[in-house]
PDB file of N, CA, C and O in Angstrom:
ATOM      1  N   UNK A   1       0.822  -1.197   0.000  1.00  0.00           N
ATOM      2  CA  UNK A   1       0.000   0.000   0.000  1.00  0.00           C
ATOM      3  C   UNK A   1       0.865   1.259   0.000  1.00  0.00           C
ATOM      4  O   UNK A   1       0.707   2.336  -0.575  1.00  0.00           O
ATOM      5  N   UNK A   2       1.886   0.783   0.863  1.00  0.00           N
ATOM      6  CA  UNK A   2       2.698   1.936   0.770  1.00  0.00           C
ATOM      7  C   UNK A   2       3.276   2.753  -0.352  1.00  0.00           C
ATOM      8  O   UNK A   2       3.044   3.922  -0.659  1.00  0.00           O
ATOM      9  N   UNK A   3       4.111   1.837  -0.911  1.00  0.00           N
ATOM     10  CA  UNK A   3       4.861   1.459  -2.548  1.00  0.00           C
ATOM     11  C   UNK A   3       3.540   2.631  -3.508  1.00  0.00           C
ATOM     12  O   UNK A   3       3.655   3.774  -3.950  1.00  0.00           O
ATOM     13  N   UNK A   4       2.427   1.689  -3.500  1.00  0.00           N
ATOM     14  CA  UNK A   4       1.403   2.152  -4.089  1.00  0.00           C
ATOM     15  C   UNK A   4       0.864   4.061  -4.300  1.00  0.00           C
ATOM     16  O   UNK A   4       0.724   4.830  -5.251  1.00  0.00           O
ATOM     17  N   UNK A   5       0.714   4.129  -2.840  1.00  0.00           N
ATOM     18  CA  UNK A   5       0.465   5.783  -2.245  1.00  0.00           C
ATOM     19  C   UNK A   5       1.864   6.591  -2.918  1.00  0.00           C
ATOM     20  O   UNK A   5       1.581   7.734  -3.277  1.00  0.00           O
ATOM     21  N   UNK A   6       3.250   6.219  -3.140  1.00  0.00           N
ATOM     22  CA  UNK A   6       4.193   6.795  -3.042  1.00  0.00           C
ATOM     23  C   UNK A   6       4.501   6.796  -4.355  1.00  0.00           C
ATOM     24  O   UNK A   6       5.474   7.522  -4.556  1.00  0.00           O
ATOM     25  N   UNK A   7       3.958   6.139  -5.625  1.00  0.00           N
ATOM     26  CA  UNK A   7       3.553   6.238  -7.026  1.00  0.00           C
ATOM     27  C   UNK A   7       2.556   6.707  -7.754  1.00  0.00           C
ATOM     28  O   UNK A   7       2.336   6.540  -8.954  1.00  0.00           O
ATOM     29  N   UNK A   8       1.807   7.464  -6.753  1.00  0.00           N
ATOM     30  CA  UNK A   8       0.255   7.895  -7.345  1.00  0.00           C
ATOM     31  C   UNK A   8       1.155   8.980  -8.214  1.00  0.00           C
ATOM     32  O   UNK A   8       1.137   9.017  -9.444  1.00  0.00           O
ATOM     33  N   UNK A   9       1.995   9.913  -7.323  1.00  0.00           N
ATOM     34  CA  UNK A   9       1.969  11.427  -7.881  1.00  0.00           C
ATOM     35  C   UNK A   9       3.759  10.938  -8.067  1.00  0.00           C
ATOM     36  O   UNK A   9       4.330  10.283  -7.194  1.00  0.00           O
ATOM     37  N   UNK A  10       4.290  11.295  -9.059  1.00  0.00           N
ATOM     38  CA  UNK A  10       5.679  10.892  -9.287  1.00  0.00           C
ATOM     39  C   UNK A  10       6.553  12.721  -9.314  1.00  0.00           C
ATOM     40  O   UNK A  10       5.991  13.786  -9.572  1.00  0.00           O
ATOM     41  N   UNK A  11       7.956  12.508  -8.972  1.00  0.00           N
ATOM     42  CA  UNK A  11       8.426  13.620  -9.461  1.00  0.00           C
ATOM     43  C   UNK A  11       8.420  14.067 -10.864  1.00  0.00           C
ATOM     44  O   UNK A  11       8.689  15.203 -11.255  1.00  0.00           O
ATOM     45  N   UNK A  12       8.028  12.879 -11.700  1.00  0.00           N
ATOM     46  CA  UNK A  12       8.091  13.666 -13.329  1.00  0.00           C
ATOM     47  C   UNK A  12       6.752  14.670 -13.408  1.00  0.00           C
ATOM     48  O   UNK A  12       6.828  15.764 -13.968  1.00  0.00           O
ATOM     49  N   UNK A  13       5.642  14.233 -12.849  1.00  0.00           N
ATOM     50  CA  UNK A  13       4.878  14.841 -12.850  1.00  0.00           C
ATOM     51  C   UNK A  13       4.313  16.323 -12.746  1.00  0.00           C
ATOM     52  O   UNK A  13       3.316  16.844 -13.245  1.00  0.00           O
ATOM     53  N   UNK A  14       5.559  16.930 -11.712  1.00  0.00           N
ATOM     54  CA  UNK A  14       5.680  18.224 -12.047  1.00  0.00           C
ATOM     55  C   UNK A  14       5.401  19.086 -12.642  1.00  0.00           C
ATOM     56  O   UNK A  14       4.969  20.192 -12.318  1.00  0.00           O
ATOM     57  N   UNK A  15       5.815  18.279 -14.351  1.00  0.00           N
ATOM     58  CA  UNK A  15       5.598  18.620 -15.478  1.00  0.00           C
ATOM     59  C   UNK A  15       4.128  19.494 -15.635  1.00  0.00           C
ATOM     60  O   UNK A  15       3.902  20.606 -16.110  1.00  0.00           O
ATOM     61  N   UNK A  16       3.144  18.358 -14.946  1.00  0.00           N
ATOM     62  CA  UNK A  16       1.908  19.103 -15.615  1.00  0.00           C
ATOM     63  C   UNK A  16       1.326  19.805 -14.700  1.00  0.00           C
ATOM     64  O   UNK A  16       0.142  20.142 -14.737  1.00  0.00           O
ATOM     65  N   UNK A  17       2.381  20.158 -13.528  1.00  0.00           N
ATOM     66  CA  UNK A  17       1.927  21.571 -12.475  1.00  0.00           C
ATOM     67  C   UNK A  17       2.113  23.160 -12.960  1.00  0.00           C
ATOM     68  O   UNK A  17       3.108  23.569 -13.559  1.00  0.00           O
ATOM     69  N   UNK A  18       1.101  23.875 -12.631  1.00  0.00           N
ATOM     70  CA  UNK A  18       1.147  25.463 -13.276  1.00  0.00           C
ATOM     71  C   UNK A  18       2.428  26.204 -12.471  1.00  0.00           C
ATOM     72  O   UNK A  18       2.650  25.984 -11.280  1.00  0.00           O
ATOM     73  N   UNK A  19       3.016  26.865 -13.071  1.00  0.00           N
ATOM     74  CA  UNK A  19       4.077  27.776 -12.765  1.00  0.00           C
ATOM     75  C   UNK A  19       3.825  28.492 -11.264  1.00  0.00           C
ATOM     76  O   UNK A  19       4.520  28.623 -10.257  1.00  0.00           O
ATOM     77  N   UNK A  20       2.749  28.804 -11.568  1.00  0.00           N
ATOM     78  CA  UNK A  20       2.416  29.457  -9.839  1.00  0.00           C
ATOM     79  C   UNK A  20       1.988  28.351  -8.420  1.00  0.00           C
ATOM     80  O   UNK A  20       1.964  28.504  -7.199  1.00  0.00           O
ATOM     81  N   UNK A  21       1.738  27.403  -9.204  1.00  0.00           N
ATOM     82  CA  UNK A  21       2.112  26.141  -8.374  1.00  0.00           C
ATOM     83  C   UNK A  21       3.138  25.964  -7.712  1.00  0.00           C
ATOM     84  O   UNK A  21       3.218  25.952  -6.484  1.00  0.00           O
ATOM     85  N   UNK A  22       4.305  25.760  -8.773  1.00  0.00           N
ATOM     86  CA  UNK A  22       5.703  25.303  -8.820  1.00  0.00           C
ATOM     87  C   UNK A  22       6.388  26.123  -8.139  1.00  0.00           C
ATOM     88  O   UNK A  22       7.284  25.780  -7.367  1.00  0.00           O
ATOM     89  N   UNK A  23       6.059  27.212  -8.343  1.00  0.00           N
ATOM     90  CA  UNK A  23       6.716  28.486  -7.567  1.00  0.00           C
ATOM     91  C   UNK A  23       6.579  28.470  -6.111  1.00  0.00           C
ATOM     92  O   UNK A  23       7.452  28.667  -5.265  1.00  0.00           O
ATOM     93  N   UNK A  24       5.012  28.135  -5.919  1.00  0.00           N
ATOM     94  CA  UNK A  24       4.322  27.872  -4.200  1.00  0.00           C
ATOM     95  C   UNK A  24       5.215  27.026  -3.668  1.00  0.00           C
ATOM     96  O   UNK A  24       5.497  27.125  -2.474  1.00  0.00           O
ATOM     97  N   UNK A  25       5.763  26.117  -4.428  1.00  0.00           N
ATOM     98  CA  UNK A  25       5.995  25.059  -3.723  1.00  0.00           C
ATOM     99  C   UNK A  25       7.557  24.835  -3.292  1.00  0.00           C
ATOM    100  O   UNK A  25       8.028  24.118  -2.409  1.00  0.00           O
ATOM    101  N   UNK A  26       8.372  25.953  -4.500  1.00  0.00           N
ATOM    102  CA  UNK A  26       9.721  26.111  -4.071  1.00  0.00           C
ATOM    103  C   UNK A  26      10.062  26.548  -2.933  1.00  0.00           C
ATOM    104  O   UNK A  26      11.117  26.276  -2.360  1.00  0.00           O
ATOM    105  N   UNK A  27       9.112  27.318  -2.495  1.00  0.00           N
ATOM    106  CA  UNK A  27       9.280  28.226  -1.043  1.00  0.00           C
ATOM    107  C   UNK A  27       9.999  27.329   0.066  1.00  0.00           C
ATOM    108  O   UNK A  27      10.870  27.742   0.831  1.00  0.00           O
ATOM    109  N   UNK A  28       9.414  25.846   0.016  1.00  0.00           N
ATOM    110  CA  UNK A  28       8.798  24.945   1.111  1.00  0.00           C
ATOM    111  C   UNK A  28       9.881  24.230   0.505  1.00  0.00           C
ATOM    112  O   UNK A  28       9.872  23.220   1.207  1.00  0.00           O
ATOM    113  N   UNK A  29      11.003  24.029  -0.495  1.00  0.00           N
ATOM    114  CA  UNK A  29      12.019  22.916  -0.598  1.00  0.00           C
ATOM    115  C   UNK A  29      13.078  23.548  -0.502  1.00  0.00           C
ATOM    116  O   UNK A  29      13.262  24.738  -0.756  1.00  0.00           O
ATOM    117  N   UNK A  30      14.241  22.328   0.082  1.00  0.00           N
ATOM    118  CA  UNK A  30      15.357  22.693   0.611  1.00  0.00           C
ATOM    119  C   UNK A  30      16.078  22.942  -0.430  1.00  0.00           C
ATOM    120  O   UNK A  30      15.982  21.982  -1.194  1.00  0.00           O
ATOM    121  N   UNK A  31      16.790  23.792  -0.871  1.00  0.00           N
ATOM    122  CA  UNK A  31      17.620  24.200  -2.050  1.00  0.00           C
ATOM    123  C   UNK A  31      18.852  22.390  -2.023  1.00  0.00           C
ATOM    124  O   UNK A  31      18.982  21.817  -3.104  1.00  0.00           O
ATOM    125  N   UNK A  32      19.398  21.925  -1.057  1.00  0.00           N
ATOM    126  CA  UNK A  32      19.776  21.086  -1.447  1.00  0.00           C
ATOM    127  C   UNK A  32      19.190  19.480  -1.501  1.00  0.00           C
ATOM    128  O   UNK A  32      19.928  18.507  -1.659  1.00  0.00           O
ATOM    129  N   UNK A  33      18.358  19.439  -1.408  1.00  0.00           N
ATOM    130  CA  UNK A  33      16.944  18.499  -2.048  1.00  0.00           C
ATOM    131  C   UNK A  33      16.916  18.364  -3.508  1.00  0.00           C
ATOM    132  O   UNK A  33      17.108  17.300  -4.097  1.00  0.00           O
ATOM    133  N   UNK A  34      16.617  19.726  -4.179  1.00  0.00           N
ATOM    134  CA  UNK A  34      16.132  20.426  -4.776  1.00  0.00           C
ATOM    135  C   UNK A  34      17.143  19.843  -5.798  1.00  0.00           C
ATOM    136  O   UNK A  34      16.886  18.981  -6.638  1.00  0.00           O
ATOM    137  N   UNK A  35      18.588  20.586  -5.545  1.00  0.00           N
ATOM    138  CA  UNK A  35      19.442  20.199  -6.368  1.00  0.00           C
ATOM    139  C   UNK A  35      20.069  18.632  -6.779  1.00  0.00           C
ATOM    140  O   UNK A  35      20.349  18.226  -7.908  1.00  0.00           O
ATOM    141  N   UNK A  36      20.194  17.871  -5.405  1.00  0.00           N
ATOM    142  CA  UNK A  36      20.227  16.735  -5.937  1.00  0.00           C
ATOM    143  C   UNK A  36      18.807  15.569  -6.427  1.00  0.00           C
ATOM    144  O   UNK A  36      18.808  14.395  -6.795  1.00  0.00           O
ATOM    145  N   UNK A  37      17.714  16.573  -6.206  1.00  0.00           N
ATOM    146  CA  UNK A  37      16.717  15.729  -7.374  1.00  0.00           C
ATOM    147  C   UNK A  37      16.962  16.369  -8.680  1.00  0.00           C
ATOM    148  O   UNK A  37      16.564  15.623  -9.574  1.00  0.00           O
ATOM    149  N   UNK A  38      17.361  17.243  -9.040  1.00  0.00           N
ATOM    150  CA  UNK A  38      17.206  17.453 -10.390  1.00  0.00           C
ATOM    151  C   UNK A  38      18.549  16.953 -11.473  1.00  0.00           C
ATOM    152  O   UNK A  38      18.721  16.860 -12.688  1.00  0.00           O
ATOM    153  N   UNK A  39      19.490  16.664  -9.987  1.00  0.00           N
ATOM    154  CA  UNK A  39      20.636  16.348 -10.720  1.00  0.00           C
ATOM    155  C   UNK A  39      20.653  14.547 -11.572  1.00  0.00           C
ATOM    156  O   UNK A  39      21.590  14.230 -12.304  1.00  0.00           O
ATOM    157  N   UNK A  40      19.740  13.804 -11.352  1.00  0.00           N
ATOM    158  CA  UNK A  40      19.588  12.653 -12.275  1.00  0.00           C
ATOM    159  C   UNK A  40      18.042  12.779 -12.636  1.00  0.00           C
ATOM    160  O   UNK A  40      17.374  11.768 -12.850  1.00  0.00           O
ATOM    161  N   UNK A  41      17.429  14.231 -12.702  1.00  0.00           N
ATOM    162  CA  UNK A  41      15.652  14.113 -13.210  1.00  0.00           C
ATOM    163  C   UNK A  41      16.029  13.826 -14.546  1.00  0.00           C
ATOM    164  O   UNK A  41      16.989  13.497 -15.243  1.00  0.00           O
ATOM    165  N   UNK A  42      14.701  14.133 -14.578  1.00  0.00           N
ATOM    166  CA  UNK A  42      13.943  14.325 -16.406  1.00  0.00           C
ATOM    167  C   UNK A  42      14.223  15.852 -16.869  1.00  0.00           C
ATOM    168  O   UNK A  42      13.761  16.739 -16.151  1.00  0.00           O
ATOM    169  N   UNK A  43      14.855  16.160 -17.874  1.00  0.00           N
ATOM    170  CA  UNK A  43      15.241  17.188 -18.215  1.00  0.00           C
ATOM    171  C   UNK A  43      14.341  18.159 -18.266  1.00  0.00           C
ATOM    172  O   UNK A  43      14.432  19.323 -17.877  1.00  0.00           O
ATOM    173  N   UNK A  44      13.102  17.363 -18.981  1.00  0.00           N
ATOM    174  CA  UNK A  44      11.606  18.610 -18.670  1.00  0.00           C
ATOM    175  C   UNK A  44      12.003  19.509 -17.391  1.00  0.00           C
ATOM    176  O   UNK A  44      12.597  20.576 -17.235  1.00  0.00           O
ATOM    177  N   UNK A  45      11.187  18.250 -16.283  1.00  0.00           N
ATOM    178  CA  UNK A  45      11.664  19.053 -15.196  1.00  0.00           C
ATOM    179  C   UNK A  45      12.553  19.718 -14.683  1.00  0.00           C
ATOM    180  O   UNK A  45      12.169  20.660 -13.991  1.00  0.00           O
ATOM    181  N   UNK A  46      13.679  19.549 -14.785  1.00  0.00           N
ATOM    182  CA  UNK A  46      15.317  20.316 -14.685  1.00  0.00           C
ATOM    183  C   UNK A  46      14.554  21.076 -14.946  1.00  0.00           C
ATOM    184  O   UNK A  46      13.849  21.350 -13.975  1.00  0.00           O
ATOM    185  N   UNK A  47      14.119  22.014 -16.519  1.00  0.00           N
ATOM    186  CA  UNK A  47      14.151  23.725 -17.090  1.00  0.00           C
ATOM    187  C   UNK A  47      12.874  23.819 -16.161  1.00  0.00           C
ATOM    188  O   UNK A  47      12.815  24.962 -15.708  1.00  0.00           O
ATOM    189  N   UNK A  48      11.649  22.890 -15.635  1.00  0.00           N
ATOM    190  CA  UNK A  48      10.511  23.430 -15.214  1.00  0.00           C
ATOM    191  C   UNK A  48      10.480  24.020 -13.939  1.00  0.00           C
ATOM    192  O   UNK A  48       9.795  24.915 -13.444  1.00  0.00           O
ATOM    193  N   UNK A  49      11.321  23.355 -13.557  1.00  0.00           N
ATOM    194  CA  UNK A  49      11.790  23.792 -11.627  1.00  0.00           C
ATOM    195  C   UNK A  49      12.749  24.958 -11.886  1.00  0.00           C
ATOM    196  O   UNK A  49      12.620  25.954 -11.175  1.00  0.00           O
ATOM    197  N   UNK A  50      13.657  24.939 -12.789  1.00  0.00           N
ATOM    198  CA  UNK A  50      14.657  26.102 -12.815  1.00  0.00           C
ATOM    199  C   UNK A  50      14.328  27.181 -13.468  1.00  0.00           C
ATOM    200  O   UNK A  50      15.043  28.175 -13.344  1.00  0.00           O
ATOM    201  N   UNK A  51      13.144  27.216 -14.324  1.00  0.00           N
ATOM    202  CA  UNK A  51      12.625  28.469 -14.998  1.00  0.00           C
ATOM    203  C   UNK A  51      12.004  29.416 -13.848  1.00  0.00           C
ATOM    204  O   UNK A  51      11.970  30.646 -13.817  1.00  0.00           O
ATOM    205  N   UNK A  52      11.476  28.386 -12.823  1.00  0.00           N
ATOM    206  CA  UNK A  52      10.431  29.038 -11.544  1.00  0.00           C
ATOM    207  C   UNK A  52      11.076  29.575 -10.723  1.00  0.00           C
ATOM    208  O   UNK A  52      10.366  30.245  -9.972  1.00  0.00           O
ATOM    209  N   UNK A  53      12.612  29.622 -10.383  1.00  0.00           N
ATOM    210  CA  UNK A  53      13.092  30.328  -9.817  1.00  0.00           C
ATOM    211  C   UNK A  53      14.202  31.690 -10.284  1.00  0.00           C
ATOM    212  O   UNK A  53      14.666  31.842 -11.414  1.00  0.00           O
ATOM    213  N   UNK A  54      14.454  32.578  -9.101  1.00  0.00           N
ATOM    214  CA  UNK A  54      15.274  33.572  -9.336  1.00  0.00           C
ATOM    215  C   UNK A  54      16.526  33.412 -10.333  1.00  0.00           C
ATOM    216  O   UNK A  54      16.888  32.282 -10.661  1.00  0.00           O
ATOM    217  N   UNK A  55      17.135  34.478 -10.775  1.00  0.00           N
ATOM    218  CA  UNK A  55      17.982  34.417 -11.992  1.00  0.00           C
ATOM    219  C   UNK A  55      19.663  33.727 -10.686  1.00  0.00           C
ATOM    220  O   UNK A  55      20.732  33.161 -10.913  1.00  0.00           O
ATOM    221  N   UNK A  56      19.010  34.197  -9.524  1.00  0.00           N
ATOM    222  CA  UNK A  56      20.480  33.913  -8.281  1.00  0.00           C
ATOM    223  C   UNK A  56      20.164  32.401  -7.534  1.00  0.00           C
ATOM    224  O   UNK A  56      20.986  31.538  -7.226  1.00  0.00           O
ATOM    225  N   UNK A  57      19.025  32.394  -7.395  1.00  0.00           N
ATOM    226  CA  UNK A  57      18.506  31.011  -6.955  1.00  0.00           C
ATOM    227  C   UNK A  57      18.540  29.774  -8.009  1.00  0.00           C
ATOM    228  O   UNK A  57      18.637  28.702  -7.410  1.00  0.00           O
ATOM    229  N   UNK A  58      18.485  29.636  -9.486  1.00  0.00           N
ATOM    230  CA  UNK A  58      18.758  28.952 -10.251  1.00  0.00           C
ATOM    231  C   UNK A  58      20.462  28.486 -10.718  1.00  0.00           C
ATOM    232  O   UNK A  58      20.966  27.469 -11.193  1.00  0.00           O
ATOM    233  N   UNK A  59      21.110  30.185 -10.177  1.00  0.00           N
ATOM    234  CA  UNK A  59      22.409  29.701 -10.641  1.00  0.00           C
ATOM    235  C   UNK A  59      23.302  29.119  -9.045  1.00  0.00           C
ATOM    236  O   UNK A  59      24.452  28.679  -9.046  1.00  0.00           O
ATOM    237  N   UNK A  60      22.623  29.235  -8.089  1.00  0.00           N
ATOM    238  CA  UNK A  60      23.400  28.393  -6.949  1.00  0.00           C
ATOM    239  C   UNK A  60      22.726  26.697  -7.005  1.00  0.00           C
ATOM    240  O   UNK A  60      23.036  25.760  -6.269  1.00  0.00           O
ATOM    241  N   UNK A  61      21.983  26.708  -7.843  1.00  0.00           N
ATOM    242  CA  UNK A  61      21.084  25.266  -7.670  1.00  0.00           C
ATOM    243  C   UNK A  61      21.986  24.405  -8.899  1.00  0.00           C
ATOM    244  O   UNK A  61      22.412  23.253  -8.809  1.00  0.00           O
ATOM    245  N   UNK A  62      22.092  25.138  -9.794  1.00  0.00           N
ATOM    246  CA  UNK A  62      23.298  25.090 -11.398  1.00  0.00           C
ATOM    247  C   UNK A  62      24.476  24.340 -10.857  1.00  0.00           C
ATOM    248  O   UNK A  62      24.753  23.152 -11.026  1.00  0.00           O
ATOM    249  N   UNK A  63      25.186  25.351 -10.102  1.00  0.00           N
ATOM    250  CA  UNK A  63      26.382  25.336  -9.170  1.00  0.00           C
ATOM    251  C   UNK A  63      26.614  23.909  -8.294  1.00  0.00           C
ATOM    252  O   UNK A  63      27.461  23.034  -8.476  1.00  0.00           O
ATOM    253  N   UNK A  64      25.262  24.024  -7.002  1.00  0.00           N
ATOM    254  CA  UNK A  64      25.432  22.790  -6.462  1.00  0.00           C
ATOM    255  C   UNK A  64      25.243  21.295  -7.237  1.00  0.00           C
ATOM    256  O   UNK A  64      25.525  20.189  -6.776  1.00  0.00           O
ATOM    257  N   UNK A  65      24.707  21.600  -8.489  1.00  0.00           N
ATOM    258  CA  UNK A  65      24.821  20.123  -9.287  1.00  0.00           C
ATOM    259  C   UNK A  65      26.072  19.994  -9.854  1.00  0.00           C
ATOM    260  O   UNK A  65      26.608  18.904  -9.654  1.00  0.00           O
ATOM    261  N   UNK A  66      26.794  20.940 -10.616  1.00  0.00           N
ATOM    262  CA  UNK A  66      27.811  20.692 -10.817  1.00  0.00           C
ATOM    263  C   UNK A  66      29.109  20.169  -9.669  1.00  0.00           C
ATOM    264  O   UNK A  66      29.944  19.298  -9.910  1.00  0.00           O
ATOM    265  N   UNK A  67      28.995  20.939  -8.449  1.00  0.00           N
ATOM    266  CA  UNK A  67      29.785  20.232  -7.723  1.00  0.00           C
ATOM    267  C   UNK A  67      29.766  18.626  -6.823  1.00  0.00           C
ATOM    268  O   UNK A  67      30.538  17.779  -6.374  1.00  0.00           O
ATOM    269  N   UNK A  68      28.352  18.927  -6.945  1.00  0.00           N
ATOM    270  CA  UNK A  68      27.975  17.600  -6.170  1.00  0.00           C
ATOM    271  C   UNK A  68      28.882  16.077  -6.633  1.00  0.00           C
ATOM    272  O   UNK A  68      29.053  15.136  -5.858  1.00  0.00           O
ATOM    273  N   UNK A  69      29.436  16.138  -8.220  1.00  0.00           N
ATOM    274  CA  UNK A  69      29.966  14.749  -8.406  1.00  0.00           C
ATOM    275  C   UNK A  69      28.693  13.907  -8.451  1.00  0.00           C
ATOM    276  O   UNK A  69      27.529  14.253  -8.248  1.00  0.00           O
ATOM    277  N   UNK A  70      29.308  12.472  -8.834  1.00  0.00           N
ATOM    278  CA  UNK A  70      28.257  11.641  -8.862  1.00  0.00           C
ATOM    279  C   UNK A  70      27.455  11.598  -7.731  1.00  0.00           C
ATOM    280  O   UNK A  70      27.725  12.070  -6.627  1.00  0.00           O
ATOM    281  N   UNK A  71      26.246  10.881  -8.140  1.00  0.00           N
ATOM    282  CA  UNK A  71      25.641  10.827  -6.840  1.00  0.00           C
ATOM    283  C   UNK A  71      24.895   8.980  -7.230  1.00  0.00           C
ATOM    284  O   UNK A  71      24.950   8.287  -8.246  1.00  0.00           O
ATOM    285  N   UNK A  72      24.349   8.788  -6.057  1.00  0.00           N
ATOM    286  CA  UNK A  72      24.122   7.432  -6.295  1.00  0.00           C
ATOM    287  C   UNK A  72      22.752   7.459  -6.647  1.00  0.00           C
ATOM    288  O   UNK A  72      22.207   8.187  -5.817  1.00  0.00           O
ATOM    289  N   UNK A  73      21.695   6.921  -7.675  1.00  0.00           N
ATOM    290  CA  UNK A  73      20.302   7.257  -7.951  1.00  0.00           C
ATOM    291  C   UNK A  73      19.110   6.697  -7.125  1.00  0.00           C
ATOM    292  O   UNK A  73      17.932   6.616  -7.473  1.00  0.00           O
ATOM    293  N   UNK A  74      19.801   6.257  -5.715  1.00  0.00           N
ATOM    294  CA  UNK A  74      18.719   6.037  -4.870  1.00  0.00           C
ATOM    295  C   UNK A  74      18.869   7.748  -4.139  1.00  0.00           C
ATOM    296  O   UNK A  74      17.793   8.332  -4.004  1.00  0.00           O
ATOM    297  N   UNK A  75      20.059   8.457  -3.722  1.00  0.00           N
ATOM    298  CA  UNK A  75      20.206   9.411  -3.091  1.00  0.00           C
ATOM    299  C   UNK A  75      19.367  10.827  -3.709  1.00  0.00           C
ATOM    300  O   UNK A  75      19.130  11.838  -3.048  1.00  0.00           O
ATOM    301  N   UNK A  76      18.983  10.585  -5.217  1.00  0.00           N
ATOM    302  CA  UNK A  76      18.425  11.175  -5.854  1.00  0.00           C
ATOM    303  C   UNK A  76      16.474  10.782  -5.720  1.00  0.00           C
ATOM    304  O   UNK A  76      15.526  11.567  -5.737  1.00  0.00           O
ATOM    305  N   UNK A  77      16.497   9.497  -5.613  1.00  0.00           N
ATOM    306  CA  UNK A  77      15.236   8.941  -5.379  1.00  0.00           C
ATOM    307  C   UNK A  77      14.646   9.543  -4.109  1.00  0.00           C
ATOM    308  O   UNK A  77      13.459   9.833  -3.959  1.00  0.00           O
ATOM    309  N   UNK A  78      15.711   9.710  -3.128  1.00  0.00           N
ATOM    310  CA  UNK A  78      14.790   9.967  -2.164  1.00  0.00           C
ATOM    311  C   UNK A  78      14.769  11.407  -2.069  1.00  0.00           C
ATOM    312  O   UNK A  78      13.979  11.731  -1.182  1.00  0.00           O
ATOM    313  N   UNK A  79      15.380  12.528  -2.686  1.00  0.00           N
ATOM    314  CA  UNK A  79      15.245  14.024  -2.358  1.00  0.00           C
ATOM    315  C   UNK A  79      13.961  14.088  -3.635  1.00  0.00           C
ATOM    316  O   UNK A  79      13.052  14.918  -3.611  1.00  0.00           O
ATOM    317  N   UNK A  80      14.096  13.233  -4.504  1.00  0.00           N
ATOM    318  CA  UNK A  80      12.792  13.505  -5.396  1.00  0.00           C
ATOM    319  C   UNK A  80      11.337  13.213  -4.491  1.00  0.00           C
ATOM    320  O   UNK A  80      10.452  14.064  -4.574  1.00  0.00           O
ATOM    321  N   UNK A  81      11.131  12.079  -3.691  1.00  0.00           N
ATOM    322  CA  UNK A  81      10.485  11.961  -2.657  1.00  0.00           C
ATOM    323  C   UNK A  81       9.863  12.648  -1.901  1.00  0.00           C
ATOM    324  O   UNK A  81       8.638  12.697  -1.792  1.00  0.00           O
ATOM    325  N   UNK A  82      11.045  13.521  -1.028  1.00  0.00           N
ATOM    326  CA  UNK A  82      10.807  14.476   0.136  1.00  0.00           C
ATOM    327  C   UNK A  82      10.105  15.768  -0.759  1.00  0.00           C
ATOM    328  O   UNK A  82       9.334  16.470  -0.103  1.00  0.00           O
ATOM    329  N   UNK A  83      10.305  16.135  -2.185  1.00  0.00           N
ATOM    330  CA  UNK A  83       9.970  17.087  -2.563  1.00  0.00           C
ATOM    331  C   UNK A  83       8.844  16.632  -3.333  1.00  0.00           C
ATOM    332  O   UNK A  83       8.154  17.441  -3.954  1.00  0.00           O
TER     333      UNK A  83
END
C-alpha cells in the first residue's frame, strides 16, 4: 500500500503543475533536495523547476549540481520523494 500511495503522484509529474504552483511550492524545498533531485531528473523538469526560480537562486542550484559529483540514484530517489 505503501509502494502504491508513493507512485500515485511521481516527481516527473511536475511537469503538468502550473508555474504558480511550482513556484508555491519552491518556497517549502530545501535548495539542497532540490538540487540533488534534479541532478539525475527528467530534463523537462530540470528547465521546469529552474525556470520558476530567481535568476540567483537557479544559478546556486546550477552550481550545487555541478559540484555535487556523482551521486548514487537512490540518493536522488529519495530528495525527489521528500519534494
Amino acid at each position: 500500500a505503501d509502494e502504491i500511495a508513493r507512485l500515485m503522484f511521481t516527481f516527473d509529474d511536475l511537469i503538468y503543475v502550473d508555474d504558480s504552483g511550482i513556484q508555491k511550492a519552491m518556497r517549502e524545498i530545501d535548495q539542497k533536495d532540490l538540487a540533488l533531485a534534479l541532478k539525475a531528473g527528467n530534463e523537462e523538469v530540470k528547465e521546469k523547476m529552474l525556470r520558476n526560480l530567481s535568476e540567483r537562486a537557479r544559478e546556486m542550484i546550477t552550481e550545487e549540481m555541478e559540484f555535487m559529483g556523482p551521486v548514487r540514484i537512490r540518493q536522488v530517489e529519495e530528495a525527489q520523494q521528500k519534494i
